[in-house]
C-alpha positions in Angstrom: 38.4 -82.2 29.0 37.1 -82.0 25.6 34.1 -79.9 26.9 35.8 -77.4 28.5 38.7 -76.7 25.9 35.9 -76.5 23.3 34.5 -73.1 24.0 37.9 -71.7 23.8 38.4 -73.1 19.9 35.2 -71.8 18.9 36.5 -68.4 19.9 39.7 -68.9 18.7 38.7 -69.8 15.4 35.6 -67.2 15.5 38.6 -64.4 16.3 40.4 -66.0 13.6 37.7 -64.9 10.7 36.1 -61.6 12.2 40.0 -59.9 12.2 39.4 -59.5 8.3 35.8 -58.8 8.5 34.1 -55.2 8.2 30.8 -55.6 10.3 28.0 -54.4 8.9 25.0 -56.2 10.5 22.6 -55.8 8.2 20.3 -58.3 6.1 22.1 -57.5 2.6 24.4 -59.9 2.1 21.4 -62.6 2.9 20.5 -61.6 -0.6 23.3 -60.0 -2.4 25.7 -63.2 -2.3 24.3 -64.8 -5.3 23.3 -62.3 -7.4 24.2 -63.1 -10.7 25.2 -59.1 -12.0 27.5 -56.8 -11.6 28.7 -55.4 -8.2 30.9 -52.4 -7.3 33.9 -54.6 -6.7 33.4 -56.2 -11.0 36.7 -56.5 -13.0 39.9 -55.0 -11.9 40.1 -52.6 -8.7 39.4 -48.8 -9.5 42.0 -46.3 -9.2 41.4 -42.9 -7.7 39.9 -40.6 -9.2 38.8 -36.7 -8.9 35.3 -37.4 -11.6 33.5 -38.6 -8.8 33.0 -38.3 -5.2 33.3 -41.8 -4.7 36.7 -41.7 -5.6 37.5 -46.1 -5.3 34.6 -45.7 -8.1 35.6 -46.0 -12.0 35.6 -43.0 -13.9 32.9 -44.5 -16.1 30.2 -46.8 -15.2 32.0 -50.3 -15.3 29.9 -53.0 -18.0 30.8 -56.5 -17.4 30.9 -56.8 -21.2 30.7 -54.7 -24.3 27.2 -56.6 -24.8 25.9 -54.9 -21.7 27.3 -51.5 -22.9 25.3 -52.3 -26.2 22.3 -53.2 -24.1 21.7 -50.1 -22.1 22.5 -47.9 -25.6 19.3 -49.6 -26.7 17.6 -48.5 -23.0 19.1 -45.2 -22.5 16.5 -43.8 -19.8 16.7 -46.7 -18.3 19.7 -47.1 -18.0 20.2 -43.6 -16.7 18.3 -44.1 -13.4 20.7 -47.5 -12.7 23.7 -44.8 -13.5 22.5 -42.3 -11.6 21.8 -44.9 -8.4 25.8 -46.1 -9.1 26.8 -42.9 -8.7 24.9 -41.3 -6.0 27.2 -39.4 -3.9 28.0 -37.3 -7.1 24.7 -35.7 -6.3 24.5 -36.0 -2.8 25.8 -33.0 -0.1 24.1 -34.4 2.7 21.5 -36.8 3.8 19.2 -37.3 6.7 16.7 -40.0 6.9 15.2 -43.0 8.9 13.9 -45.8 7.6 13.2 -49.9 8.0 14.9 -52.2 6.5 15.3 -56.3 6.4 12.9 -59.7 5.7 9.3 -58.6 7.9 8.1 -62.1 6.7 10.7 -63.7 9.1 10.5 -60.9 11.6 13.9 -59.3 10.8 14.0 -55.6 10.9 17.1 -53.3 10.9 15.5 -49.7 12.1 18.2 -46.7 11.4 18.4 -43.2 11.7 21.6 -41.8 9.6 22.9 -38.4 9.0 25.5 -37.4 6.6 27.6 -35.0 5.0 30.0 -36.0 2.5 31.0 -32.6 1.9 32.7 -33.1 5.8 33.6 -36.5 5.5 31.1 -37.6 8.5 28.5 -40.3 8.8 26.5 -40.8 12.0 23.6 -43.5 12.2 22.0 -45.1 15.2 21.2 -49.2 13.9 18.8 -51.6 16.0 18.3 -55.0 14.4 15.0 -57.0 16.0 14.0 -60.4 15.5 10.3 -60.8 16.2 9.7 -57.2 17.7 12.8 -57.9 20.3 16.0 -55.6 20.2 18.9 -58.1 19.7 21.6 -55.6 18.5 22.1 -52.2 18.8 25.6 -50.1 17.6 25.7 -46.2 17.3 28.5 -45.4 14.9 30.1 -41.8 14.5 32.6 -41.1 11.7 34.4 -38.3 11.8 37.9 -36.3 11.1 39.2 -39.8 10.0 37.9 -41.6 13.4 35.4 -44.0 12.7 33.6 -44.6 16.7 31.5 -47.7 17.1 29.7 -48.1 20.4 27.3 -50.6 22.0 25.5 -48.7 24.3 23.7 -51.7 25.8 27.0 -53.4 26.7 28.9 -50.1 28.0 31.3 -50.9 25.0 32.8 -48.5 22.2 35.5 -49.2 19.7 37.8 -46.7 17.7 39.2 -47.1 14.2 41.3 -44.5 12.6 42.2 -46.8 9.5 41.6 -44.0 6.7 41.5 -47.4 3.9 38.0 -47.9 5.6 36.8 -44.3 5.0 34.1 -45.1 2.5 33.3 -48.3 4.7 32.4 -46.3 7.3 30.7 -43.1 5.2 28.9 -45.7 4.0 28.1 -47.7 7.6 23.9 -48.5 7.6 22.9 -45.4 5.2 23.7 -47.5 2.2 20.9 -49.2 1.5 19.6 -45.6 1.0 22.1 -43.5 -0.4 25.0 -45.4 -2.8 22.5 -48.5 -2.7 23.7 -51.7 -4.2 20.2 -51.9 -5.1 20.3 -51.0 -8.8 21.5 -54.6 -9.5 18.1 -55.5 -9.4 17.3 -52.9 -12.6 20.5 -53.0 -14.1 20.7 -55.1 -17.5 17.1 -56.8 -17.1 15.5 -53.3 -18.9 12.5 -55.4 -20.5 11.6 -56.8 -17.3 10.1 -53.5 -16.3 9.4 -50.2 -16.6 8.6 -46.8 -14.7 6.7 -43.9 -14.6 7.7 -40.2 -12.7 5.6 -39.4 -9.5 6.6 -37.1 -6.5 7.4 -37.9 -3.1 8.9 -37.3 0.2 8.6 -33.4 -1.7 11.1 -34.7 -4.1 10.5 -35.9 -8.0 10.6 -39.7 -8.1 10.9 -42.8 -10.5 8.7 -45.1 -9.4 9.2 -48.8 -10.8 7.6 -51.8 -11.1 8.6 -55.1 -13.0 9.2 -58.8 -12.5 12.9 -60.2 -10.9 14.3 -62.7 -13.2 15.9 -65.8 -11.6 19.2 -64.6 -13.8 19.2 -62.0 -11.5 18.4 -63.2 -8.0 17.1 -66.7 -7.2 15.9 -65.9 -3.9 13.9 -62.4 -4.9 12.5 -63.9 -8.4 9.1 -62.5 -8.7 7.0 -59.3 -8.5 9.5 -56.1 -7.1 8.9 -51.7 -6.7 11.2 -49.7 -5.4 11.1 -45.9 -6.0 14.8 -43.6 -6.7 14.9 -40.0 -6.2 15.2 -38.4 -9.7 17.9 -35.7 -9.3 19.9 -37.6 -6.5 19.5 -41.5 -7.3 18.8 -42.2 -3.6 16.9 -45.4 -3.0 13.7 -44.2 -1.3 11.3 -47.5 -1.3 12.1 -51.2 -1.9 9.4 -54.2 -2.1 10.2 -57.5 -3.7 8.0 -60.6 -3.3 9.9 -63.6 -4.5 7.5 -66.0 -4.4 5.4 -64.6 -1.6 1.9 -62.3 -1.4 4.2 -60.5 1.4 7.3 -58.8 0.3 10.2 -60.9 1.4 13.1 -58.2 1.2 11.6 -54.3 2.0 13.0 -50.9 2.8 10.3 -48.6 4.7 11.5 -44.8 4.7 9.9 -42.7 7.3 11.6 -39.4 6.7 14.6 -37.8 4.1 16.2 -34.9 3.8 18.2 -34.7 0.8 20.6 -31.4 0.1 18.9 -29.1 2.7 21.6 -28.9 5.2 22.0 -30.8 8.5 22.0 -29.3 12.3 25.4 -27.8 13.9 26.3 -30.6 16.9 24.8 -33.5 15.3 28.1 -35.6 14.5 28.3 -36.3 18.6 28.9 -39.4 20.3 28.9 -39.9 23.8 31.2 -42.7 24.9 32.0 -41.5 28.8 31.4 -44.3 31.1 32.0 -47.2 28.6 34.8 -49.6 27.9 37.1 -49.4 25.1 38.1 -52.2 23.5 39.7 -53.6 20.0 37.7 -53.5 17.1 38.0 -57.8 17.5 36.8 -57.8 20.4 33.6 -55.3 19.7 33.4 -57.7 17.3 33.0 -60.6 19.3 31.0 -58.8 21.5 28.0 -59.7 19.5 28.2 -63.4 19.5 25.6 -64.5 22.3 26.1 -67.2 24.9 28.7 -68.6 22.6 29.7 -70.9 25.6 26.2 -72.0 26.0 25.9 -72.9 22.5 29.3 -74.7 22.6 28.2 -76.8 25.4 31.1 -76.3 27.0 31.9 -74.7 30.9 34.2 -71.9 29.1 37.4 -70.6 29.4 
């Protein structure tokens, strides 16, 4: 009896923590949970405001401490290309772009193809996560006019969410490593550790950078680390760090951008005719594999 009631508590209790998550399958939070620095979400909640086009986003760039503030005076172009990554979308119409993105040593690989225009309010990306050169999830997601359209084209599913609270969730949805990247944690407030010099690419002026990770800012990517920001827009364009490895351990590959030249008439489409609707919970769930097999159990 046990058995067979014990699939059923795994999804109960699995239902129980996706209702209050926002999915966003991507490797990120592998290595953002213990970074020791300052995230978006530091001090008290932002109120809106009409300086930036990130509106949740404080009027001013929000220091931990005065100490940091004193810091980046002392590192002032520096510290201009972390504010500049903060505050992306300032400087960002629109965006198109594909690129790779996840752990290659362990054979984890997000590939995404994004378009969007924040001066319309819509994001759409196409996201396949492999493990080892095998497709294991794939989600096309379509924001737009306040309806946020997540489908699984594999499955025949699609899900709708017209929660406008969500809105910069789902502006955000797989372009973010790229464009309003979380990324400049590893640069902010660790200036000595290194330094940059201005190149071109992807016919755009670049910083590229190159330093050391300290294990004050991230234990698991401590070591050797490049990435390269756009100069005018603050868009993340390349990201290698090697932790303690000859092979970088965390990387974003970008095949193509498009920053601020305009994007195609009909491209914020998605096609959901012949699929099932279904909650956003259950989309959710969706993407838990053979969860009676792994429970052992003969299921519900």
């Amino acid at each position: 009896m046990f058995k067979k009631i014990l699939p059923i508590i795994f999804v109960t209790l699995l239902a129980l923590i996706l209702i209050g998550i926002k999915v966003y399958p991507t490797l990120k939070s592998k290595y953002m949970a213990e970074e020791n620095v300052i995230s978006k979400d530091a001090g008290s909640p932002a109120k809106e405001n009409t300086q930036h086009i990130d509106q949740v986003k404080e009027s001013e760039f929000p220091f931990a401490m005065k100490a940091e503030e004193d810091f980046a005076r002392k590192y002032p172009t520096q510290f201009e290309i972390v504010k500049k990554m903060y505050f992306s979308w300032d400087y960002i119409r629109n965006a198109q772009g594909v690129f790779e993105y996840g752990d290659e040593s362990k054979g984890e690989v997000a590939h995404i193809t994004f378009h969007l225009d924040l001066a319309k309010m819509s994001n759409k990306a196409d996201y396949v996560k492999t493990k080892n050169g095998k497709v294991v999830e794939e989600i096309n997601l379509l924001y737009k006019d306040g309806i946020a359209i997540r489908q699984k084209p594999n499955q025949g599913l699609f899900t709708k969410d017209t929660d406008m609270n969500k809105q910069n969730h789902y502006l955000s949805l797989f372009n973010d490593v790229v464009i309003n990247s979380e990324w400049y944690t590893l640069i902010y407030n660790n200036y000595p550790d290194w330094s940059y010099k201005e190149g071109n690419q992807f016919g755009m002026p670049v910083y590229q950078i190159e330093g050391v990770i300290a294990n004050s800012t991230s234990e698991s990517l401590a070591g050797p680390f490049t990435m390269t920001v756009s100069k005018e827009t603050g868009a993340l364009l390349d990201l290698k760090a090697y932790g303690n490895s000859k092979e970088a351990i965390l990387t974003l590959n970008l095949k193509e951008i498009s920053i601020n030249k305009g994007i195609e008439d009909g491209i914020f489409q998605l096609d959901t005719s012949g699929g099932q609707e279904v909650s956003n919970l259950d989309f959710n769930i969706s993407g838990i594999e053979n969860y009676q097999e792994k429970s052992g159990g003969d299921g519900p």
